[in-house]
C-alpha positions as CSV (number, residue, x, y, z in Angstrom):
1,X,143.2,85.7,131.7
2,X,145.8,85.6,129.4
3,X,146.5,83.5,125.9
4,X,149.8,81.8,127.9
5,X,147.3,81.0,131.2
6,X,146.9,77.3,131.4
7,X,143.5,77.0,131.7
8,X,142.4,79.4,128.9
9,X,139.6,78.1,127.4
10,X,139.1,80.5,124.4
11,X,141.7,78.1,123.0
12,X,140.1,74.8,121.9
13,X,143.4,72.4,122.6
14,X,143.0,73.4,126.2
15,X,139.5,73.1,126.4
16,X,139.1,69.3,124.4
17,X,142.5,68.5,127.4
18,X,140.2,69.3,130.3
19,X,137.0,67.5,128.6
20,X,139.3,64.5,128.2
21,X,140.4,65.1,132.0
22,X,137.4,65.5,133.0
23,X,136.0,61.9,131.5
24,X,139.2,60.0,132.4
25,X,139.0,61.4,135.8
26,X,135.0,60.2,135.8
27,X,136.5,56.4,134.2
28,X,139.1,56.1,136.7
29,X,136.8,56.8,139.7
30,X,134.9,53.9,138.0
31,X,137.2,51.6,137.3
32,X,138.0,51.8,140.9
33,X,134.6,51.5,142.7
34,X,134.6,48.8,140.6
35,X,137.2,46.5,141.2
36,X,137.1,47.8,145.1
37,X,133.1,46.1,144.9
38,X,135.3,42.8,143.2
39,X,138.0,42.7,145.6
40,X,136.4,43.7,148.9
41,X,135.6,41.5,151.8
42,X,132.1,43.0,152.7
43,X,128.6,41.7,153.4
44,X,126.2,42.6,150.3
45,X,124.5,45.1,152.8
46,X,128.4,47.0,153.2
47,X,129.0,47.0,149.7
48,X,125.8,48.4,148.8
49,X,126.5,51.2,151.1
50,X,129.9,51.2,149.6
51,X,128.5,51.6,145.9
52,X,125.5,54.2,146.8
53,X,128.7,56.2,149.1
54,X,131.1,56.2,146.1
55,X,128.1,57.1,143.6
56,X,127.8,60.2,145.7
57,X,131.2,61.2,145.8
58,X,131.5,60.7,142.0
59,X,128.7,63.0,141.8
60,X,129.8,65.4,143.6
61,X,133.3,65.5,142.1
62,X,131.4,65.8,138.5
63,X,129.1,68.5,139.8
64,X,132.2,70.2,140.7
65,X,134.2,69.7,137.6
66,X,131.0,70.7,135.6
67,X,130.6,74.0,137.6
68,X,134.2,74.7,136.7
69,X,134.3,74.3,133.5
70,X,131.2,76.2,133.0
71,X,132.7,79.0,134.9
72,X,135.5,79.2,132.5
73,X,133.5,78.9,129.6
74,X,131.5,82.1,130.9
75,X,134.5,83.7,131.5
76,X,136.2,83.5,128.1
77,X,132.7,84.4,126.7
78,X,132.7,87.5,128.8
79,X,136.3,88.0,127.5
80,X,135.2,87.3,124.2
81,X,132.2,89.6,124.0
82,X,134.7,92.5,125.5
83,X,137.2,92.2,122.7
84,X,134.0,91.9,120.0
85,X,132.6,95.5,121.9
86,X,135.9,97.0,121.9
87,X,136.7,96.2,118.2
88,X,132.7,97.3,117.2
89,X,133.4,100.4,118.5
90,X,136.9,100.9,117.1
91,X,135.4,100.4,113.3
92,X,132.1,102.8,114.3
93,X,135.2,105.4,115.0
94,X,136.7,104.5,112.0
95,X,133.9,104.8,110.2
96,X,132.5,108.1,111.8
97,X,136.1,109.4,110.4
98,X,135.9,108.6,107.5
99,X,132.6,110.0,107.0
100,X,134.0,113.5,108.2
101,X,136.8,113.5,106.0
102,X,134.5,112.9,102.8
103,X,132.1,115.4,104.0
104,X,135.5,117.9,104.6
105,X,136.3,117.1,100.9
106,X,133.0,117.5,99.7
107,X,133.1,121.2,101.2
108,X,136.6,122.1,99.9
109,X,135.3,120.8,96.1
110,X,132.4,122.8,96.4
111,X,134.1,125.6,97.6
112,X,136.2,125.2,95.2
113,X,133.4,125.1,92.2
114,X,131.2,128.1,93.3
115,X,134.7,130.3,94.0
């Protein structure tokens, strides 16, 4: 994935956008079983059915949104950790360098003093 994907959830804007997505999607389910329970022309035993039927759909539709977005918050930590492995090893090479050169000038001045 890619910084210009639009789901990318390293970045925190996108990330809090489907959070609130996620609850006003939740809300709105809601709000309807709600006002269908108000408005609806059922027996108490139908409506009961109707609540206990819609509570399992909402369920379901958060279980699903959950398992999404903790998919995609693995993934960007997998991506994540990559780019931390990748840049670890970059500075031990660096490093390892740097630590021949001295040693390469620590030969030449010696060379240099017992010549």
């Amino acid at each position: 994935m890619d910084r210009h994907s639009t789901y990318y959830v390293g970045d925190s804007r996108t990330t809090d956008r489907l959070a609130f997505f996620l609850l006003g999607a939740a809300l709105g389910a809601l709000v309807a079983a709600v006002l269908a329970i108000l408005y609806a022309p059922q027996s108490g035993d139908e409506t009961r059915e109707l609540i206990v039927e819609r509570g399992r759909q909402l369920g379901g539709r958060a279980r699903s949104g959950g398992d999404e977005f903790i998919h995609r918050v693995r993934e960007a930590t997998d991506e994540w950790a990559a780019k931390l492995q990748a840049a670890a090893d970059d500075l031990v090479a660096q490093g390892r360098m740097t630590a021949e050169e001295a040693r390469s000038q620590v030969s030449e001045m010696l060379t240099r003093v017992q010549g």
